[in-house]
gemmi code that builds the backbone of each chain (N, CA, C; Angstrom):
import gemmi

chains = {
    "A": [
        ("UNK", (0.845, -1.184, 0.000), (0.000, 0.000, 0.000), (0.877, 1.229, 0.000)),
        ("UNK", (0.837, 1.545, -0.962), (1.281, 3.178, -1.139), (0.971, 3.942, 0.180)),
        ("UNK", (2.354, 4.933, 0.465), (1.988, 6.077, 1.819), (1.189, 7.298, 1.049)),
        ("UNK", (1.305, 8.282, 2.149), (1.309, 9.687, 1.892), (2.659, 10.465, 1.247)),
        ("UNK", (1.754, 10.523, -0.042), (2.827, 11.370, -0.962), (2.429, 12.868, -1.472)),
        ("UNK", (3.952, 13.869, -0.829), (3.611, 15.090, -1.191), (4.751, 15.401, -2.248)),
        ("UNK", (4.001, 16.802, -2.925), (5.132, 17.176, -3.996), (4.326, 18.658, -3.618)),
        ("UNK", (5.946, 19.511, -4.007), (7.308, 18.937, -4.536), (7.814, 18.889, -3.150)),
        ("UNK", (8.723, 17.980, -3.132), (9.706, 17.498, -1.859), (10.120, 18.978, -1.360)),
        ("UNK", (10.945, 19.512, -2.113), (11.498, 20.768, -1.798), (11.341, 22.163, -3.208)),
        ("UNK", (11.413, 23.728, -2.601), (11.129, 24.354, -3.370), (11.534, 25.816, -2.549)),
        ("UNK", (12.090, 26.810, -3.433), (12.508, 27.949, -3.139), (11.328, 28.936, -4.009)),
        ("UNK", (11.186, 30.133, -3.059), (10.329, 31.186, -3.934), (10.819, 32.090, -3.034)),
        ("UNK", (10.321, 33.352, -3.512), (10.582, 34.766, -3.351), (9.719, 35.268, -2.079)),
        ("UNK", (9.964, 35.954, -1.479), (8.860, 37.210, -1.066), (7.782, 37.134, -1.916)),
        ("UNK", (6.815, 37.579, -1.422), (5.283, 37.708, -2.212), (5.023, 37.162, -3.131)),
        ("UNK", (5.761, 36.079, -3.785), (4.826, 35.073, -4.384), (4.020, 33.736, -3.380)),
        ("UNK", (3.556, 33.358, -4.312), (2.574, 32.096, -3.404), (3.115, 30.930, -4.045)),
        ("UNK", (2.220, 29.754, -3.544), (2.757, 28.670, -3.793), (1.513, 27.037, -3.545)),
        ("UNK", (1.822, 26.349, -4.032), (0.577, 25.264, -3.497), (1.678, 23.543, -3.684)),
        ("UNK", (0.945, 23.551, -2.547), (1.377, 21.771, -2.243), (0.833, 21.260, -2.378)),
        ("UNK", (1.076, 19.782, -2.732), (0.172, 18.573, -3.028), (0.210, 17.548, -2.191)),
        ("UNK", (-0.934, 17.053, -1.919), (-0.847, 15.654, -0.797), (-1.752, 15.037, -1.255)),
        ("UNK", (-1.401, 13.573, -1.933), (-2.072, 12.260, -2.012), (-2.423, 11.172, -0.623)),
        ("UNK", (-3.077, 11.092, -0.130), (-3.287, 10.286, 1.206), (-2.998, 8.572, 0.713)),
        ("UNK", (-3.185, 7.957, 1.339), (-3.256, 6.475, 1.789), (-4.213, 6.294, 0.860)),
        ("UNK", (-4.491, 5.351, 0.282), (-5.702, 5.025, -0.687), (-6.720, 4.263, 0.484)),
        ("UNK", (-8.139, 4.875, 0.828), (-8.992, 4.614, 1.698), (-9.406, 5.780, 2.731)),
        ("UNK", (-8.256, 6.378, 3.227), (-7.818, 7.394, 3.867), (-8.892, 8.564, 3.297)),
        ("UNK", (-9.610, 9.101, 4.252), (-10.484, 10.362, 3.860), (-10.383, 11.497, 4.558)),
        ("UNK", (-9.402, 11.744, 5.613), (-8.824, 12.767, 6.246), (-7.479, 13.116, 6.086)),
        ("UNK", (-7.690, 14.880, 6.055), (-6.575, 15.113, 5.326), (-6.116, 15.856, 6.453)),
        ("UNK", (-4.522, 16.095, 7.238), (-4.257, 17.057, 7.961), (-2.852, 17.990, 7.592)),
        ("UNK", (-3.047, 18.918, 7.766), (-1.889, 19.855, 7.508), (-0.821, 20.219, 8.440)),
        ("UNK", (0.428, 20.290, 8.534), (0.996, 20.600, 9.545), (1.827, 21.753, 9.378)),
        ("UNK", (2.839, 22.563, 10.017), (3.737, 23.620, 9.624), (5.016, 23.254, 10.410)),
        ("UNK", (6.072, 22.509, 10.045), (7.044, 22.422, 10.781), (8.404, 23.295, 11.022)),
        ("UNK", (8.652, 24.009, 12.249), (9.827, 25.132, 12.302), (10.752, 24.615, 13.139)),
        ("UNK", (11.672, 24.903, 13.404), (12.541, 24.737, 14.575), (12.049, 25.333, 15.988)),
        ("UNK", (12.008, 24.979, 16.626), (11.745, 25.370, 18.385), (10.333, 25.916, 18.272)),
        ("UNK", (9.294, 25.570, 17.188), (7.996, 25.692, 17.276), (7.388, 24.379, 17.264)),
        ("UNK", (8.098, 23.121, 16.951), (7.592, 21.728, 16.741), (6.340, 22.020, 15.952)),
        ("UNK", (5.402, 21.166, 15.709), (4.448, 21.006, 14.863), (2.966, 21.888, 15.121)),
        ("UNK", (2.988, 22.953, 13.626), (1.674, 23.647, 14.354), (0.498, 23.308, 13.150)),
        ("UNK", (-0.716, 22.968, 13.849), (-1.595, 22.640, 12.593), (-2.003, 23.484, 12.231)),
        ("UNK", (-1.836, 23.391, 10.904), (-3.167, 24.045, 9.644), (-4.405, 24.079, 9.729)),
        ("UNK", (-4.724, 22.830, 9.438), (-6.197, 22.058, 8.781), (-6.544, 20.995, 8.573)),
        ("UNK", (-7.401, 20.821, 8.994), (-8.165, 19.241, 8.706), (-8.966, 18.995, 7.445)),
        ("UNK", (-9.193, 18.406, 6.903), (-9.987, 18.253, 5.753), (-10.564, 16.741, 5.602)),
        ("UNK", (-12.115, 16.638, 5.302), (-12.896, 15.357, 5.328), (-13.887, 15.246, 4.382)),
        ("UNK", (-13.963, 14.729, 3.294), (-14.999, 14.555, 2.545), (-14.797, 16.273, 2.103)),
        ("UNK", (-13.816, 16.693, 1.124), (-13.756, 18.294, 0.532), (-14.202, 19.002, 1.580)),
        ("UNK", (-14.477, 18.950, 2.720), (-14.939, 19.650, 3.807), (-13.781, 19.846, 4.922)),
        ("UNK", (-13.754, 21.604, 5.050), (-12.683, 21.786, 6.035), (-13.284, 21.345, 7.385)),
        ("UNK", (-12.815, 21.015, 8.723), (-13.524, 20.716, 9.671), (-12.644, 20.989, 11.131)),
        ("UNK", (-11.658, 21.414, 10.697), (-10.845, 22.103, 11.927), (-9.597, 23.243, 11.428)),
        ("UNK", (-9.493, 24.009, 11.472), (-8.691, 25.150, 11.210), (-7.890, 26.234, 12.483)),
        ("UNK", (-6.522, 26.103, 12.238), (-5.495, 26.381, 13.088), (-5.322, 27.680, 12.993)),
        ("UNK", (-4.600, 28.072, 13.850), (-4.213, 29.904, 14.402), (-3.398, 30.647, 13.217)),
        ("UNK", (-3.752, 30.095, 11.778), (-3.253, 30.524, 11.015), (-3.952, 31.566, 10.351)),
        ("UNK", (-3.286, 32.899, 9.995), (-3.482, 33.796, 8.403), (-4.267, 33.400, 7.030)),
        ("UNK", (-4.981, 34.398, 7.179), (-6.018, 33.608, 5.706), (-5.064, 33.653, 4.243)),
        ("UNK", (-4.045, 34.083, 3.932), (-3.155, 33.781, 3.202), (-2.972, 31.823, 3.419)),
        ("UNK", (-3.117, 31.062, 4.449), (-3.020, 29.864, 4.050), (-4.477, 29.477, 4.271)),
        ("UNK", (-4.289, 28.422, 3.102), (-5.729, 28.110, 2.309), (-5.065, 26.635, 1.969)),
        ("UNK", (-6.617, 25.657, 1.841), (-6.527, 24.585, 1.429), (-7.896, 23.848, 0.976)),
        ("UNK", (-7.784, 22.765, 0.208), (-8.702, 22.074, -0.490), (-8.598, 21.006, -0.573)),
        ("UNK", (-10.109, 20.152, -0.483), (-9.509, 18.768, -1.123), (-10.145, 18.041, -1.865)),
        ("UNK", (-9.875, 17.103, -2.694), (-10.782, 16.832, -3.864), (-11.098, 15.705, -3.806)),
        ("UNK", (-12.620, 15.332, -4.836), (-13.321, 14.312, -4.729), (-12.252, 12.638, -4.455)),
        ("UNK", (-11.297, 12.651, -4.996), (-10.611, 11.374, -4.801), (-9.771, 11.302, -3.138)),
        ("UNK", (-9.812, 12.389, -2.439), (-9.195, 12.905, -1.235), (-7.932, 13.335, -1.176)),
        ("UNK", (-7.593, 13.544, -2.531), (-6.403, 14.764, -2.248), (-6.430, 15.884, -1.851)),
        ("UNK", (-5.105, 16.743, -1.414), (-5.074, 17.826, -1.114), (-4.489, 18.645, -1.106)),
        ("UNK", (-4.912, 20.001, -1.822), (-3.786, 21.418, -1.674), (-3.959, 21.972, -0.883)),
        ("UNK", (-2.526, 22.368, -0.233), (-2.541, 23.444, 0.236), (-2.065, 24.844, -0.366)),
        ("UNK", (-2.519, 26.555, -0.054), (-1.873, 27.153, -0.782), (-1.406, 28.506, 0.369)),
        ("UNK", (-0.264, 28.648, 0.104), (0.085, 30.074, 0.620), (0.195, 31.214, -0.299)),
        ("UNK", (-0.508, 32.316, 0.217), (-0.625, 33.555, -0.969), (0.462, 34.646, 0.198)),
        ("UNK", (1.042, 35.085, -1.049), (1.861, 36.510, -0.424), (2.946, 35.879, 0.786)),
        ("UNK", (4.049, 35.179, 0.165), (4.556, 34.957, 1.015), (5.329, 35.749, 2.048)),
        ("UNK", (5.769, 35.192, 3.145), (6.820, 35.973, 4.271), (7.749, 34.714, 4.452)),
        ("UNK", (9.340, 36.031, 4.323), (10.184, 35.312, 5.268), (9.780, 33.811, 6.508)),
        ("UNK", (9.065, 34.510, 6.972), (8.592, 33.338, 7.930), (7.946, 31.840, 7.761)),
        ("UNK", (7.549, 32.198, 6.488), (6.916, 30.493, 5.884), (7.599, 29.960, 5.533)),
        ("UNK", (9.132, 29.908, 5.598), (9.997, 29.275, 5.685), (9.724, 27.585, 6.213)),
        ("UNK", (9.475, 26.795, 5.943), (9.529, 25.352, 6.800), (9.109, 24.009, 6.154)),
        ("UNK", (9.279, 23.357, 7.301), (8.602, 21.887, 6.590), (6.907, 21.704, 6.649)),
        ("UNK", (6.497, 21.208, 5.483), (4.506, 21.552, 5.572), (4.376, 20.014, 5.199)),
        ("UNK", (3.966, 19.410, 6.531), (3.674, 18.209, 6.300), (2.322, 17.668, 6.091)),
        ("UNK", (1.891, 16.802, 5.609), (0.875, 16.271, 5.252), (0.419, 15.006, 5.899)),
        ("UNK", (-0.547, 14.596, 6.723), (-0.908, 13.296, 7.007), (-2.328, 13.336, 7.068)),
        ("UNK", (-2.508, 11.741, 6.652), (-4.059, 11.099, 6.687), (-4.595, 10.416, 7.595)),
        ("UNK", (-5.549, 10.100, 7.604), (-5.909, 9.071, 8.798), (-7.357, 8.335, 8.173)),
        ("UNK", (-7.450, 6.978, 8.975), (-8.681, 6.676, 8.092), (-9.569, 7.163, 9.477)),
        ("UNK", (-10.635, 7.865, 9.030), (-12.020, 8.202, 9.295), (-12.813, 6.963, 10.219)),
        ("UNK", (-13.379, 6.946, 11.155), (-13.834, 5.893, 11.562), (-13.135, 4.978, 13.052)),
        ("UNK", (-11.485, 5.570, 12.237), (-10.858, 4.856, 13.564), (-11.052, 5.647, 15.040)),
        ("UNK", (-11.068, 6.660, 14.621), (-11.552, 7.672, 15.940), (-10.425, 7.686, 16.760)),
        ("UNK", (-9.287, 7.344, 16.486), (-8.263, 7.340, 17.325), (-7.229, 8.263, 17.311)),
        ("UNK", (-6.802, 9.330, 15.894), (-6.123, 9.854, 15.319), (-4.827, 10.160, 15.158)),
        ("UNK", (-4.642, 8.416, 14.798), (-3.075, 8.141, 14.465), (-3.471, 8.394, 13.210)),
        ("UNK", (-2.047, 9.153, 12.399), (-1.968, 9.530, 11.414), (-0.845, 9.015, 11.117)),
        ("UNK", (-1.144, 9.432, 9.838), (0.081, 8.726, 8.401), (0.703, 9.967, 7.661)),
        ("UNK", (2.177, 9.883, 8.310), (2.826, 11.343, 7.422), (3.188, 11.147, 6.245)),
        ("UNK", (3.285, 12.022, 5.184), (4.220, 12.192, 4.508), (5.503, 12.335, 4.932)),
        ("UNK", (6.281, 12.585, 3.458), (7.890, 13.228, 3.754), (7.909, 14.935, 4.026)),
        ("UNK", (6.911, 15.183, 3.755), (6.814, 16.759, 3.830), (7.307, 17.871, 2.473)),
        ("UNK", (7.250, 19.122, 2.412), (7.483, 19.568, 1.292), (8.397, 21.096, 2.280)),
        ("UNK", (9.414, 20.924, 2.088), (10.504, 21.814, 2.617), (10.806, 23.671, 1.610)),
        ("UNK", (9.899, 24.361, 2.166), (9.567, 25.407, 1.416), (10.677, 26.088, 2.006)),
        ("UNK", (11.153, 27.564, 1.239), (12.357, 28.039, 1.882), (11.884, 29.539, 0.648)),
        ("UNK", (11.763, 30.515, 1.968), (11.249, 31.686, 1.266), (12.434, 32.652, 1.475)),
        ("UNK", (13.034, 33.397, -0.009), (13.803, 34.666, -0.063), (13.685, 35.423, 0.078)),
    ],
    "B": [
        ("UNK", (-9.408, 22.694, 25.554), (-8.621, 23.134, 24.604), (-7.410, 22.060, 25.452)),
        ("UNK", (-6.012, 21.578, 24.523), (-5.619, 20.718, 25.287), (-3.706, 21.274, 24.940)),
        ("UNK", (-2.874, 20.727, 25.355), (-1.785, 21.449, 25.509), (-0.673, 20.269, 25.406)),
        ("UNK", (0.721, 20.238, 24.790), (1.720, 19.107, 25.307), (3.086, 19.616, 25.310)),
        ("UNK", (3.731, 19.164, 26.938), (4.956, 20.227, 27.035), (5.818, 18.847, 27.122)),
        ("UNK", (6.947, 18.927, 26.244), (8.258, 18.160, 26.199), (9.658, 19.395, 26.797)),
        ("UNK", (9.417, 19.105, 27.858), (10.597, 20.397, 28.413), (12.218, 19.703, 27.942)),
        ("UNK", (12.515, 18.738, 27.820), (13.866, 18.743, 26.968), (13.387, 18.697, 25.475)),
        ("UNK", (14.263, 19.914, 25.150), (14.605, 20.121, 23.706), (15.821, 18.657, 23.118)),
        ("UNK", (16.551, 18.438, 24.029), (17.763, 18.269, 22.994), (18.120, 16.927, 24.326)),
        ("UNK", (18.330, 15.735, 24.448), (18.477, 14.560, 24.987), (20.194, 13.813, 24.637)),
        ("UNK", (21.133, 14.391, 25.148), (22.149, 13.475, 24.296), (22.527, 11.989, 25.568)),
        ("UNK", (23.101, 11.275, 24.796), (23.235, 10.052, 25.746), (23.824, 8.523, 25.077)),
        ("UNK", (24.640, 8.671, 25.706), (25.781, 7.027, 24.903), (24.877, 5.767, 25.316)),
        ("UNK", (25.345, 5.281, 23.845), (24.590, 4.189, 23.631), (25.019, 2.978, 24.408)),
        ("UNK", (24.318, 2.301, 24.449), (23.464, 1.423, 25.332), (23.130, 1.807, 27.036)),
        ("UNK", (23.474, 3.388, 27.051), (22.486, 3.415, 27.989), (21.326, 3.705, 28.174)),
        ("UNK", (20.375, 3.885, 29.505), (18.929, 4.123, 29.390), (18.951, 5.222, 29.291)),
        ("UNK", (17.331, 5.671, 28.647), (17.082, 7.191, 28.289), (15.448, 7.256, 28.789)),
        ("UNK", (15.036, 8.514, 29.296), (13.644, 8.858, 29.554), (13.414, 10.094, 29.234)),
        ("UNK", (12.676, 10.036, 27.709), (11.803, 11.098, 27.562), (10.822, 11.935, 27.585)),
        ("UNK", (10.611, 12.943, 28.390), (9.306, 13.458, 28.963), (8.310, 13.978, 28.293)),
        ("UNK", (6.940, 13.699, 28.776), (5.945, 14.285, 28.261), (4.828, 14.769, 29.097)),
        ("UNK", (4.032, 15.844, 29.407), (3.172, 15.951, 30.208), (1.874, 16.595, 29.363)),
        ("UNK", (0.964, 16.614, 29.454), (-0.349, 17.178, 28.865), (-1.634, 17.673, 29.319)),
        ("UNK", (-1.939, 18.423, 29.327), (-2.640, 19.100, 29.647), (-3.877, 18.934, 28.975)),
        ("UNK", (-5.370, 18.418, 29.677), (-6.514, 18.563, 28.932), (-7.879, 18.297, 29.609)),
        ("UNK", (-8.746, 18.440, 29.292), (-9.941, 18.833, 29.887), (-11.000, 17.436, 29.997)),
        ("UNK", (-10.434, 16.506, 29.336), (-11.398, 15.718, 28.496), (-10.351, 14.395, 28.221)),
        ("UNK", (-10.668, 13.415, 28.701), (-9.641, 12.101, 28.030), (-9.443, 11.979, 27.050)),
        ("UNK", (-8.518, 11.765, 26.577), (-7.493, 12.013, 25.583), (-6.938, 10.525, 24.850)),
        ("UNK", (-6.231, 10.584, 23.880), (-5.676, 9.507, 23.457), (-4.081, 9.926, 23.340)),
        ("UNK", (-3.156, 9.246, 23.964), (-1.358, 10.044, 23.469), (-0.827, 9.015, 22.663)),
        ("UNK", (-0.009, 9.632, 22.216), (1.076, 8.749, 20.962), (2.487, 9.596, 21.164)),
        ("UNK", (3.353, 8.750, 21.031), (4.876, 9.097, 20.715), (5.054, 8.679, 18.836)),
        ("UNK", (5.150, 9.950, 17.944), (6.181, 9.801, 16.647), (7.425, 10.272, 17.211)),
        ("UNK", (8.113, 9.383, 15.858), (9.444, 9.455, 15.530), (10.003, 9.924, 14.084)),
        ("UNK", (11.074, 11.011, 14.361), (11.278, 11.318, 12.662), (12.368, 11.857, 12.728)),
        ("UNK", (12.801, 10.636, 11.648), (14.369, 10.768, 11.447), (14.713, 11.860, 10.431)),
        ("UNK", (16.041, 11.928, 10.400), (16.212, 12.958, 9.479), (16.104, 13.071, 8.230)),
        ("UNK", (14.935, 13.920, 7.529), (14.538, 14.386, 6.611), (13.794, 13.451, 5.761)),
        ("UNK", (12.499, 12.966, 6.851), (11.641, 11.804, 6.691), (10.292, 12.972, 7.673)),
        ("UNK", (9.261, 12.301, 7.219), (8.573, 12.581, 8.329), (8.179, 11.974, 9.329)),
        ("UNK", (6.794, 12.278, 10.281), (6.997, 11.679, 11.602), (6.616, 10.024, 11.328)),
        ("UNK", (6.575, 8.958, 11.942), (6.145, 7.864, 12.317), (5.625, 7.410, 13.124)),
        ("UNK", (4.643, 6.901, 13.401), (4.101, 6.008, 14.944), (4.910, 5.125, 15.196)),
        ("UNK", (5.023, 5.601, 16.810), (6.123, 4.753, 17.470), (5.141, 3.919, 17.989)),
        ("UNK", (4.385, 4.568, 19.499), (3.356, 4.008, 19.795), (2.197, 4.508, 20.282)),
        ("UNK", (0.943, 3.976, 21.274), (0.146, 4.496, 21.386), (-0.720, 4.324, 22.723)),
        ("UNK", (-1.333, 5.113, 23.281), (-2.241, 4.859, 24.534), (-3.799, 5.270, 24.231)),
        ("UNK", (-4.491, 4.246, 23.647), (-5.583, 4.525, 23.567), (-7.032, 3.987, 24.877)),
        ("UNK", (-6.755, 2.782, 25.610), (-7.371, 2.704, 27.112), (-6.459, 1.321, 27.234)),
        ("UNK", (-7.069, 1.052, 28.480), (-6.639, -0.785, 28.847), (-5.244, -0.143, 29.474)),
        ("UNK", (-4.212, -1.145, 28.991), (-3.167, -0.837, 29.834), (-2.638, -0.180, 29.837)),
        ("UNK", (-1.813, 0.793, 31.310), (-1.414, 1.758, 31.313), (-0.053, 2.052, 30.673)),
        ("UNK", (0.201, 0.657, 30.044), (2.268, 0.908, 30.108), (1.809, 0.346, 28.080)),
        ("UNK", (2.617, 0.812, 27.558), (2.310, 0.001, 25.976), (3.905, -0.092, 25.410)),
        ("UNK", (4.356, -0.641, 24.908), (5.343, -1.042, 24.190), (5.660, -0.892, 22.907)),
        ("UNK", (6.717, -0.585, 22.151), (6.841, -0.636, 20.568), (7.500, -1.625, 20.327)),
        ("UNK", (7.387, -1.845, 18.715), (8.079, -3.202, 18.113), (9.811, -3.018, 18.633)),
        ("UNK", (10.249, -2.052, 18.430), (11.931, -1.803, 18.861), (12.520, -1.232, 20.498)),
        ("UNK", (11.532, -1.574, 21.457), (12.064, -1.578, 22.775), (11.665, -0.472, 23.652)),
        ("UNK", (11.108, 0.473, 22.672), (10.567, 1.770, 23.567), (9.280, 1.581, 24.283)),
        ("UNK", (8.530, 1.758, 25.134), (7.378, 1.715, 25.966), (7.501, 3.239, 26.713)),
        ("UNK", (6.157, 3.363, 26.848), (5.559, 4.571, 27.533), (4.829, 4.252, 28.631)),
        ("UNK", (4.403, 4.986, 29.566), (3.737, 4.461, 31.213), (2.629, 5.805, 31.401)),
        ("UNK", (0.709, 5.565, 30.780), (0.582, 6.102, 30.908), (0.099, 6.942, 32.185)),
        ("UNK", (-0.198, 8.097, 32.691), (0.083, 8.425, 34.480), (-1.464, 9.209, 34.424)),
        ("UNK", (-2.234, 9.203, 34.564), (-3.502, 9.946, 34.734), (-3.013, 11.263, 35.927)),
        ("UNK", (-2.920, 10.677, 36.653), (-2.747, 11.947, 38.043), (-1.773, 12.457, 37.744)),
        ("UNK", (-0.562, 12.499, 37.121), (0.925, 13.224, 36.799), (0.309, 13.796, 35.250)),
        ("UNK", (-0.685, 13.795, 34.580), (-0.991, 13.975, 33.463), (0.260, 14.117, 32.582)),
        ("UNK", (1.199, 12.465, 32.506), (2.622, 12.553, 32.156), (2.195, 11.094, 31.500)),
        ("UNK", (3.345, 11.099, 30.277), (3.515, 9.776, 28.994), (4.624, 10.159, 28.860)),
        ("UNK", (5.818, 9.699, 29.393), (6.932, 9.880, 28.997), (7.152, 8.437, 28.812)),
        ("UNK", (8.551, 8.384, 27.781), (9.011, 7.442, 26.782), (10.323, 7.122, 27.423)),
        ("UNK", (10.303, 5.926, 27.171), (11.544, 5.148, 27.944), (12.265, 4.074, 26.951)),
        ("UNK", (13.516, 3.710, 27.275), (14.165, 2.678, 26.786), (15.428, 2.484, 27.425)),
        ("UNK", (15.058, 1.348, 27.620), (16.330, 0.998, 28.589), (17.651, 0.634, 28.224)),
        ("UNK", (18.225, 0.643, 26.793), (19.304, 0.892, 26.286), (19.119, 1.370, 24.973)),
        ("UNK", (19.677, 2.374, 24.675), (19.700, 2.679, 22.947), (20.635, 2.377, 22.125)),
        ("UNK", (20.211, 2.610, 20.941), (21.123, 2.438, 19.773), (21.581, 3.280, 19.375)),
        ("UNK", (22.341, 3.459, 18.067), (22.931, 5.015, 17.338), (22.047, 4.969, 16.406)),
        ("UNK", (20.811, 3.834, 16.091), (19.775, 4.359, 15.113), (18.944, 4.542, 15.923)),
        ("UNK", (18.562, 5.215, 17.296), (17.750, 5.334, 17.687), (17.441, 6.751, 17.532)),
        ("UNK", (18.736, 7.375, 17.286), (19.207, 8.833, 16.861), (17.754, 9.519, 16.124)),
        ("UNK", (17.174, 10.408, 16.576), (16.202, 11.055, 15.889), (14.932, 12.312, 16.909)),
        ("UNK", (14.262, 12.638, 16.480), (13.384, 13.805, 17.122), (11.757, 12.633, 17.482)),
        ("UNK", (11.632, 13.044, 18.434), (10.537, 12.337, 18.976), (9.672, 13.455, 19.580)),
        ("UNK", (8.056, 12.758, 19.339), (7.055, 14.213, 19.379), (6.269, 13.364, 20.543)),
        ("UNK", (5.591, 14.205, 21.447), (4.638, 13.443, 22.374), (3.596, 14.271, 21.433)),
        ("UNK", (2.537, 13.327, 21.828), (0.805, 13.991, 21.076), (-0.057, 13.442, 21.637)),
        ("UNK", (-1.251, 14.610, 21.222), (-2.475, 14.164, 22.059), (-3.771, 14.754, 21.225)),
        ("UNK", (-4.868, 13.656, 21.645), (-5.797, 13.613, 20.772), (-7.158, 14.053, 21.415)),
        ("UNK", (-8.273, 14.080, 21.387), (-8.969, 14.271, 22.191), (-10.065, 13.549, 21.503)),
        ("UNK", (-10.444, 12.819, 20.421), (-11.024, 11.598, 19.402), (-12.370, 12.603, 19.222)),
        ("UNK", (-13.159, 11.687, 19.506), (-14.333, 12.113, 18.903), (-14.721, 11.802, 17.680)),
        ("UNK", (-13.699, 11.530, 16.427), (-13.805, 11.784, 14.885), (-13.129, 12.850, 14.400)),
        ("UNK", (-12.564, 14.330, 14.980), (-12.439, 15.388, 14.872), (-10.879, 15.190, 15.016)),
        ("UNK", (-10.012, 15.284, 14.263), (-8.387, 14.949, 13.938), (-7.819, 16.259, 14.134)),
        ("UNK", (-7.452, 16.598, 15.832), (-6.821, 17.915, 15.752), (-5.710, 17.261, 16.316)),
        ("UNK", (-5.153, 16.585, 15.695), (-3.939, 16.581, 17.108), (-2.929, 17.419, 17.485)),
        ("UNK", (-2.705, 17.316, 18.818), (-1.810, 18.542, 19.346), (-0.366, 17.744, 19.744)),
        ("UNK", (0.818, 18.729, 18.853), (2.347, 17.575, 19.109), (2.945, 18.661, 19.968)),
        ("UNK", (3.581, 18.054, 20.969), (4.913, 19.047, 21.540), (5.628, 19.586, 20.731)),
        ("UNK", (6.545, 20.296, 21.269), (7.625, 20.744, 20.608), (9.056, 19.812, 19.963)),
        ("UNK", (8.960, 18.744, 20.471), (10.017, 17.464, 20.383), (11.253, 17.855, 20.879)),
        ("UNK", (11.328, 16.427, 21.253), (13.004, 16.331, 22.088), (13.987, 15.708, 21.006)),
        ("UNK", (14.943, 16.018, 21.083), (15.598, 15.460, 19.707), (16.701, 14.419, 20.877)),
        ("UNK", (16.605, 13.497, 20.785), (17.329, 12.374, 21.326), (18.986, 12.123, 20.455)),
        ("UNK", (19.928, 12.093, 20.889), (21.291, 12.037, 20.082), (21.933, 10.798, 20.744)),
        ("UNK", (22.077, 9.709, 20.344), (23.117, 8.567, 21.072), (24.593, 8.620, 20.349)),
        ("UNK", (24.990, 8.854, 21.739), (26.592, 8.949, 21.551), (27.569, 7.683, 21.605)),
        ("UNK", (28.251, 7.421, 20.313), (28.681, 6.138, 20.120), (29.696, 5.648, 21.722)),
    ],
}
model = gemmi.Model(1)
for chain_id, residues in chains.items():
    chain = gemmi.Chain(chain_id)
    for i, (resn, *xyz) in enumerate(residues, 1):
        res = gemmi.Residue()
        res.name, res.seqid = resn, gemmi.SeqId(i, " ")
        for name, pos in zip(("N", "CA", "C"), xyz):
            atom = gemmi.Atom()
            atom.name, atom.element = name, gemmi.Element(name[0])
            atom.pos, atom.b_iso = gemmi.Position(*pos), 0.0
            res.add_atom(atom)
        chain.add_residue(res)
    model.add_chain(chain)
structure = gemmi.Structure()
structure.add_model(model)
structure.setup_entities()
């Protein structure tokens, strides 16, 4: 069984441009979660996503945005970047049902803003 | 609203001796905890998990956790390490329901010294 796969692994952009990530879940898998990984901030969430439906949303800036589509993939997008979005944006699934919410990471997508 | 403090950042310690990594949490409402693991430039993994029944749980590679209701503490233990044990470890906590917010510490980054 195939994991959680994000693209692109890694990626450089500018100041004030934006950008969007991709996350394929677990095949079965209908929850999607977002993470923001920094140094000495450990893991801060994004977003949840279930059935294209957002269903939990983190202390984040409406510059980050996300979606997910009928097969249960998912973008995420940052508009207008900052210095500060610098990090690792990880992606994990979970299957729905288990109610337990162990999740399944990706490798993450290592953004690095100029 | 629920909270998880890993007060060591940074764990170093020669191998094959024992190591105990802390976790305490904060929450309103019973909870479910898990210890990931994520090596370098991978993302996280399930190590293991406390979902009810017994208080102490074990992983396939030697680590076990002891969970403490009244110390509202899951700290991670192993009684000798390896030099692949080398990696960042997250305490987390869930609060179930169906609703996938989980909340990770900040992580302790564990270093075994040959």
């Amino acid at each position: 069984k195939a994991g959680v796969t994000q693209t692109p692994r890694y990626l450089i952009k500018t100041r004030g441009q934006q950008v969007t990530l991709s996350c394929s879940p677990i095949s079965g898998h209908r929850s999607v979660s977002w993470y923001q990984q920094t140094p000495g901030q450990g893991l801060q969430f994004l977003f949840e996503y279930f059935s294209e439906t957002q269903r939990n949303k983190g202390n984040f800036p409406g510059r980050f945005s996300g979606r997910q589509f009928s097969n249960s993939r998912s973008e995420m997008n940052v508009s207008t970047l900052e210095l500060g979005d610098s990090a690792l944006y990880l992606c994990a699934s979970s299957l729905v049902g288990q109610d337990t919410g162990e999740l399944f990471f990706g490798e993450g997508s290592r953004l690095t803003v100029l | 609203a629920q909270s998880v403090t890993q007060l060591d950042s940074q764990v170093p310690v020669f191998e094959e001796a024992p190591v105990e990594l802390r976790c305490n949490y904060s929450s309103s409402v019973s909870v479910y905890l898990f210890w990931y693991v994520q090596y370098p430039n991978q993302g996280l993994q399930l190590l293991l998990k406390y979902l009810s029944g017994s208080t102490l749980v074990k992983s396939i590679n030697g680590f076990e956790a002891e969970f403490n209701k009244s110390q509202t503490s899951f700290h991670l233990r192993k009684p000798s390490v390896h030099i692949s044990d080398t990696a960042e470890y997250f305490c987390a906590v869930d609060r179930g329901g169906g609703y996938q917010k989980v909340t990770f510490g900040t992580g302790t980054k564990l270093q075994v010294i040959p």
